[in-house]
Structures are given as C-alpha cells and as structure tokens.
C-alpha positions in Angstrom: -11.9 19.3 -12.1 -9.9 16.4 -12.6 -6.5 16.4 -10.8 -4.0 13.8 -11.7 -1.0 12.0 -9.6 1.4 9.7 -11.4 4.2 8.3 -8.9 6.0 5.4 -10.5 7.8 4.4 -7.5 6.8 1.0 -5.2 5.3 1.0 -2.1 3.4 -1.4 -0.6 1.8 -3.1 2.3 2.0 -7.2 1.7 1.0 -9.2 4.1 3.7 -11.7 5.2 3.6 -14.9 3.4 2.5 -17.9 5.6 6.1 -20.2 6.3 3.9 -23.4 7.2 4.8 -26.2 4.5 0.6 -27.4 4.2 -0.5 -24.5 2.2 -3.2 -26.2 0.7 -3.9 -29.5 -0.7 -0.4 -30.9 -2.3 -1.5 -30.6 -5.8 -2.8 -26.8 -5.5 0.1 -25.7 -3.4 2.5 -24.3 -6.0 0.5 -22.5 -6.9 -0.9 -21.1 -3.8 2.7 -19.8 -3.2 2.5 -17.8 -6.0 -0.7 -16.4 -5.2 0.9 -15.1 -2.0 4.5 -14.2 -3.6 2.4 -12.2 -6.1 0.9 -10.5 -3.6 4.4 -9.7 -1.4 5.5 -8.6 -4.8 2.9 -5.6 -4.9 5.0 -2.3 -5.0 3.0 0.3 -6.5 3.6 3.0 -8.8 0.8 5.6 -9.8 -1.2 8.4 -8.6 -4.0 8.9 -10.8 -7.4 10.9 -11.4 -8.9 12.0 -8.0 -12.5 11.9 -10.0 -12.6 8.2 -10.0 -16.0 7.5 -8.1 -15.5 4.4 -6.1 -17.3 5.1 -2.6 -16.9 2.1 0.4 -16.2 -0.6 -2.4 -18.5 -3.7 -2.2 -16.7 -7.4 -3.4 -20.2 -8.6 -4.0 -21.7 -10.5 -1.5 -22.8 -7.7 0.4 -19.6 -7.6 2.9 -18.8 -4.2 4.2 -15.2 -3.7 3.2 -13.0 -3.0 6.3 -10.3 -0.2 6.5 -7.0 -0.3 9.0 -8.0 -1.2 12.6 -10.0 0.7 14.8 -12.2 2.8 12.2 -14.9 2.1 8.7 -13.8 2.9 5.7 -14.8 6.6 5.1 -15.2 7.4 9.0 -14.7 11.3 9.7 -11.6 12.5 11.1 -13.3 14.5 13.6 -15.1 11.6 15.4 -12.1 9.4 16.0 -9.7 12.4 16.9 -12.7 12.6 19.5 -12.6 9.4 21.0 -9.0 8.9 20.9 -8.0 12.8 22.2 -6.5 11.1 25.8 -4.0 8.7 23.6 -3.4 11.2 21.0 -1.9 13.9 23.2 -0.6 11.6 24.8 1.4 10.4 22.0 2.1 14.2 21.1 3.8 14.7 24.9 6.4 11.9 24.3 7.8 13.1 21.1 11.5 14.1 21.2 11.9 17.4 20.8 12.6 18.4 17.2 10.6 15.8 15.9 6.8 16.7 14.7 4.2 15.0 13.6 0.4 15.9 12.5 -2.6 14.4 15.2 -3.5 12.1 11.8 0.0 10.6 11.9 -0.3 10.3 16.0 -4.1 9.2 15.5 -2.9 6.2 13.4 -0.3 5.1 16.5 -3.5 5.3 18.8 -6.5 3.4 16.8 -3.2 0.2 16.3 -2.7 0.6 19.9 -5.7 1.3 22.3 -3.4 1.2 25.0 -1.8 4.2 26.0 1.9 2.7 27.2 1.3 0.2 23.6 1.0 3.3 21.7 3.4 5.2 23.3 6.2 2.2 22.8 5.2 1.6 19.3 5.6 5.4 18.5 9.0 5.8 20.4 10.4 2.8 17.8 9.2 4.0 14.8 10.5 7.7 15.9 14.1 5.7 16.2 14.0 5.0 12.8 12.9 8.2 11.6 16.1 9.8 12.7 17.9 7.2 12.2 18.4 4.6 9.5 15.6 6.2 8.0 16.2 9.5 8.1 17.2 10.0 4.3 14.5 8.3 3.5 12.3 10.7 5.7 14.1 13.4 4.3 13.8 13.2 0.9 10.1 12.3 0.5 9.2 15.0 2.6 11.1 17.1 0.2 9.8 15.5 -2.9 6.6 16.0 -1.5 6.9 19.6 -0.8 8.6 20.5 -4.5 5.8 18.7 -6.5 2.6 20.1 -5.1 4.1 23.6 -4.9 1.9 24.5 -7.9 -0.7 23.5 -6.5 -0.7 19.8 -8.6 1.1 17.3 -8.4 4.8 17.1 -10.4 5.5 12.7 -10.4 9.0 13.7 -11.7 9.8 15.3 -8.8 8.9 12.4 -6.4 10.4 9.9 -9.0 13.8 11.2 -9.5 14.3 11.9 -6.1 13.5 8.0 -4.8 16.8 6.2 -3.5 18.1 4.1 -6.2 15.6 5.5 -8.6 18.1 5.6 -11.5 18.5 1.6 -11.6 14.9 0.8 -10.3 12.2 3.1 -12.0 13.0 0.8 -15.4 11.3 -2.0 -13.9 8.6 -0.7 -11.7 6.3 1.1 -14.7 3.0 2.1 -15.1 2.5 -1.1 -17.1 2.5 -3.5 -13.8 1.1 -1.1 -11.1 -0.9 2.0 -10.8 -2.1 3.9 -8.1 -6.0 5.3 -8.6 -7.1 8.0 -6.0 -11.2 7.6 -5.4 -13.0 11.3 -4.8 -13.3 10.5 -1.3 -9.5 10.5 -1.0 -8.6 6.6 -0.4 -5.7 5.2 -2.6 -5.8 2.4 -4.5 -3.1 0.7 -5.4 -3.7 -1.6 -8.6 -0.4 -4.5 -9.0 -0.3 -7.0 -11.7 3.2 -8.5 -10.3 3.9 -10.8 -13.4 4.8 -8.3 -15.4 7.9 -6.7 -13.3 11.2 -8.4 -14.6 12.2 -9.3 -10.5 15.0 -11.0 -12.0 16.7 -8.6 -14.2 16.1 -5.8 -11.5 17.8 -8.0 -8.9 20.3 -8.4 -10.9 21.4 -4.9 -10.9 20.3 -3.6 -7.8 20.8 -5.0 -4.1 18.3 -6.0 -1.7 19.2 -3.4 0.8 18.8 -0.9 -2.5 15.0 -2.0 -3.3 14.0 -2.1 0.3 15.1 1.5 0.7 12.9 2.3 -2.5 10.1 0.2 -1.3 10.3 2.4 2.1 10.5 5.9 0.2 7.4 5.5 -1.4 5.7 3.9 1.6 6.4 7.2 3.3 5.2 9.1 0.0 2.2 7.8 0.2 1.8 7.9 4.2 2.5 11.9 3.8 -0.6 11.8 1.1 -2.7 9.8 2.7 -2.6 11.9 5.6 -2.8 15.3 4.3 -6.0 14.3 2.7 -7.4 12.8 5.8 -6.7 16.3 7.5 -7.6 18.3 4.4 -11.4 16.0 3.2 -12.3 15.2 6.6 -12.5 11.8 6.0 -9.7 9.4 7.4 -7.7 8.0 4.3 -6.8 4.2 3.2 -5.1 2.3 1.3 -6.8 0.0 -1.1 -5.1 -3.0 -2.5 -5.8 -4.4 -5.5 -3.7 -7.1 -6.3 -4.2 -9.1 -10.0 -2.5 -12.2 -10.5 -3.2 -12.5 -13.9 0.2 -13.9 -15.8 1.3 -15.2 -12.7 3.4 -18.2 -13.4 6.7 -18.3 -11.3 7.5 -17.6 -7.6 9.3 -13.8 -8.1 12.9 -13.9 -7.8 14.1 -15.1 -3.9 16.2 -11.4 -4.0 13.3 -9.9 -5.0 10.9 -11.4 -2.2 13.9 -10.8 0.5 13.6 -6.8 -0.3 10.1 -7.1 -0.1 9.7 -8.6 2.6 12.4 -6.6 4.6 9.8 -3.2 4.2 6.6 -4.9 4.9 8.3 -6.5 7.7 8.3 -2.5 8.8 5.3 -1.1 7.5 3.0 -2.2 10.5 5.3 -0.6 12.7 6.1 2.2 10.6 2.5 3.2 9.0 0.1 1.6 11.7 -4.0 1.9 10.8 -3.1 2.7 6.9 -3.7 -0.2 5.0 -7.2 -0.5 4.1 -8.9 -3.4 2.2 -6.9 -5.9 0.1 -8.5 -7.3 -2.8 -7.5 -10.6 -4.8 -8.2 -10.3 -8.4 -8.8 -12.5 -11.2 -7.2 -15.7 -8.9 -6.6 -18.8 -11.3 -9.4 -21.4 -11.5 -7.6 -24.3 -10.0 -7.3 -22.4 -6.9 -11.2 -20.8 -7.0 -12.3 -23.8 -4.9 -9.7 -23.3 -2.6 -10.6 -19.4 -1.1 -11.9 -20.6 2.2 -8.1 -22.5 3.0 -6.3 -19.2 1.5 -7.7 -16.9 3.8 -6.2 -18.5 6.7 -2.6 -18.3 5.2 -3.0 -14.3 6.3 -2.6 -12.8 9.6 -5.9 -12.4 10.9 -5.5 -8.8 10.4 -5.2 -8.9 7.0 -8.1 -11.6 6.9 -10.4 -9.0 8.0 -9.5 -6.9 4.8 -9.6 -9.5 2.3 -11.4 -10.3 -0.8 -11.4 -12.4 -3.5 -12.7 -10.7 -6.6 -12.9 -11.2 -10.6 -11.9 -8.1 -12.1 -12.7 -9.0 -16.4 -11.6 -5.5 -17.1 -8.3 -5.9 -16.0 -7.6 -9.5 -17.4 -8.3 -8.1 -20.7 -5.5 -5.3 -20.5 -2.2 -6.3 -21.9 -1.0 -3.7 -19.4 -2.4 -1.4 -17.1 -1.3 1.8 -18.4 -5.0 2.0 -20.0 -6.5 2.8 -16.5 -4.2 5.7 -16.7 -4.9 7.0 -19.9 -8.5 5.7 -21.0 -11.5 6.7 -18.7 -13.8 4.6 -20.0 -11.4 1.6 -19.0 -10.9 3.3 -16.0 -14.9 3.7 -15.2 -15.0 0.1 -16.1 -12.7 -1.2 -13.6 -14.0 0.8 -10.6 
C-alpha cells in the first residue's frame, strides 16, 4: 500500500558555510560559494510515497554511506538503545518535570555525546529552548502532527497552514524546488534544487526572524517523524540530503542566507544524530575537478556524510514536482 506525505514547509540541516576567503583556486571560487550557499539554502518541503525502494544508498564508488554519528545507516533501534541504556536513562533522570521525551529522542542526545555529563549538558540547553523561545514552535508541530495522522494518513494541509508565517512563506517554498521522498525503510530524503526559490522576493516580505521560525517548525516536524518511525520500524531513522545545484547561478539573497543560517546554527544542538548522508548533485563542470578541495570546506562531520553525485534524472526536470506525481520519474531517480 502506498502511503503518501506532502509537507511543503522548509526544514533543513546545512552545514555551515566555510568563512575562510581561499575557497578554491581564485578563478573557481565564485562559484564554489554558490555551491555551498546553495546548499545552506536547502529547506525542504515534501513527504512523499513511503514505497520508494532506496535501501543504504551507494554514490558509486562502493563507499558505505554514513548516517548521524554513532550508528550505520539502517542500524536497529534495539541494539543501540542497548549499548547506550546507562546514558539514556540517564538523560531521562535529568529532565524537568513536565517535560517528556521518547528514549529515541534521548537516544539521539547520547550517540552526539558519549559522555554522560556532555549529554546531559547538551540536553538541559536544548530543553531551555523548548520551553522557551521555542515553545510555540514545539507546540504547534506537535499539534499539527497529531491532527494530520489522526486518520491514520497523513493530512499536509494541516501541518502547512499551521507553520509560523506560513501565510507569506508557503508561496515560495513549493513542491517545484524541494520534495521530501520517504524510502520503505523509513529514512527521509530531502530532495532541494535552491535555484528555483525566489529568496529575494520572499525576503522581501517576510523577516529573517520570520523564516528562521519556519525553518525551525519544520525541523521539528520532521524530528517528530523521523522518530516515531525509528520507534515504530525498528530501524533508527535519517535524514538524507539531496541537494541539486542545477540553475544555480547567484549567491541567494544575504537575508535569505542570515535566516538560514540562524536555524542550522541550532539544528546540531537541537536534533543531534539526525542528519544522515548529504549528497551533491549534478555540481557544475568547472568545479568537477575541484571535489577533493570542496570537501574540506565542511566540518569534518559533515565530510563523513558527503557525496558528490550526477543525478541526469533530476537535471532534466524543469521542476521537481514530477518525483511527486510520476513514479516512473520517481523509480528513476532513486
């Protein structure tokens, strides 16, 4: 049975863009920039078909694709709940009271921070924000959440007109530049082609503060997903990036980067051990040559998780609102 998600609202995990002025050679650093802008610019919009069949994706040289740090992607839930119990309850002993959170949520604290006091500190600060300048946030996803599966399915309306700001910003973040395809085995992945999301115009209407709050919303949207499946399949849950640059021309608008950069600046600390694998798609020819002096540009973190890929299906879509709609497309790409 095919079950189908559609969430156009942003969320996503970019890795912070490097601030040191020798990118790359001089003549292939512009470009480079936009490489990694296009990638901060990765919100993501889509739940789709959980009968896509991607298992533990390969990026073709035979490199086993890493998930968030301390487990494989597609590791049971079981065995690291095992051999993290100690920190896990650990974690579940300092929480205020009033506040609750599932063993997956708590497991994530514990595989970012092996140590006990590390995980115990990180927790305590991302528990600050959760009742505090977050708390609407927190709110209102868990609520969207609640009101669009209570059929069972999944109602996208529900979680869209209920994001922060969603009235101004759900114009410009469409299924046409991102779209979130869920694999069988439960891992997200989040397909962004950035160049087609009019930054400018959206900045223009909405503030900063405004898109970093939407950016957040979804990010805990997709947090509550990804860990209901790891709880409900077994298997612990990821995020998959895949970010195409195709159309990429232009650094996105400096507002723009400023919100993004404000929530991924948070997401570490707010959604530890959730990111899985990032993927770079269809990357320009001039910079092809180059791969091996992007990679360091990343945290070494995100290095771990990267790969550079060719993806022809998608740089023959006009849009991506075909992976949606058409499964052959959509067979094609994954």
């Amino acid at each position: 049975t095919t079950v189908r998600y559609h969430i156009p609202v942003s969320s996503v995990h970019c890795p912070p863009i490097m601030k040191s002025s020798a990118l790359l050679l001089s003549s292939a650093a512009p470009i480079a920039f936009l490489v990694l802008s296009a990638l901060a610019a990765a919100p993501t919009s889509a739940f789709l078909s959980r009968s896509v069949s991607t298992s533990t994706p390969d990026n073709g040289s035979g490199t086993c694709l890493n998930a968030a740090s301390g487990y494989k992607l597609g590791a049971k839930t079981t065995g690291i709940l095992l051999n993290n119990r100690f920190v896990v309850e650990s974690l579940g002993s300092v929480l205020p009271d009033g506040v609750e959170m599932s063993e997956i949520a708590l497991l994530r604290f514990a595989l970012a921070h092996p140590e006990r006091r590390d995980a115990e500190g990180a927790l305590k600060s991302a528990v600050r924000w959760r009742q505090g300048k977050g708390k609407e946030i927190v709110d209102a996803a868990a609520e969207a959440v609640a009101k669009a599966t209570e059929g069972g399915g999944w109602d996208n309306d529900v979680v869209r007109n209920a994001a922060p700001h969603g009235d101004i910003i759900n114009k410009y973040i469409t299924p046409q530049s991102v779209i979130t395809m869920s694999t069988d085995e439960g891992d997200l992945v989040y397909v962004i082609r950035a160049s087609q999301i009019d930054d400018k115009e959206l900045m223009d209407r909405a503030t900063v503060e405004q898109v970093c709050d939407y950016f957040l919303y979804a990010k805990e949207i997709h947090n509550l997903v990804a860990n209901s499946r790891s709880e409900s399949t077994g298997r612990m849950c990821s995020v998959i990036f895949a970010n195409d640059i195709s159309g990429v021309r232009k650094a996105p608008d400096r507002r723009f980067s400023q919100a993004l950069t404000s929530s991924s600046d948070q997401y570490e600390s707010l959604y530890p051990s959730l990111a899985g694998p990032t993927m770079i798609l269809n990357l320009p020819f001039v910079l092809q040559a180059f791969v091996g002096l992007l990679k360091p540009l990343f945290p070494k973190s995100v290095q771990e998780r990267l790969v550079f890929k060719r993806a022809p299906v998608l740089a023959g879509l006009k849009e991506l609102t075909p992976l949606a709609t058409d499964a052959r497309t959509k067979t094609s790409f994954v």
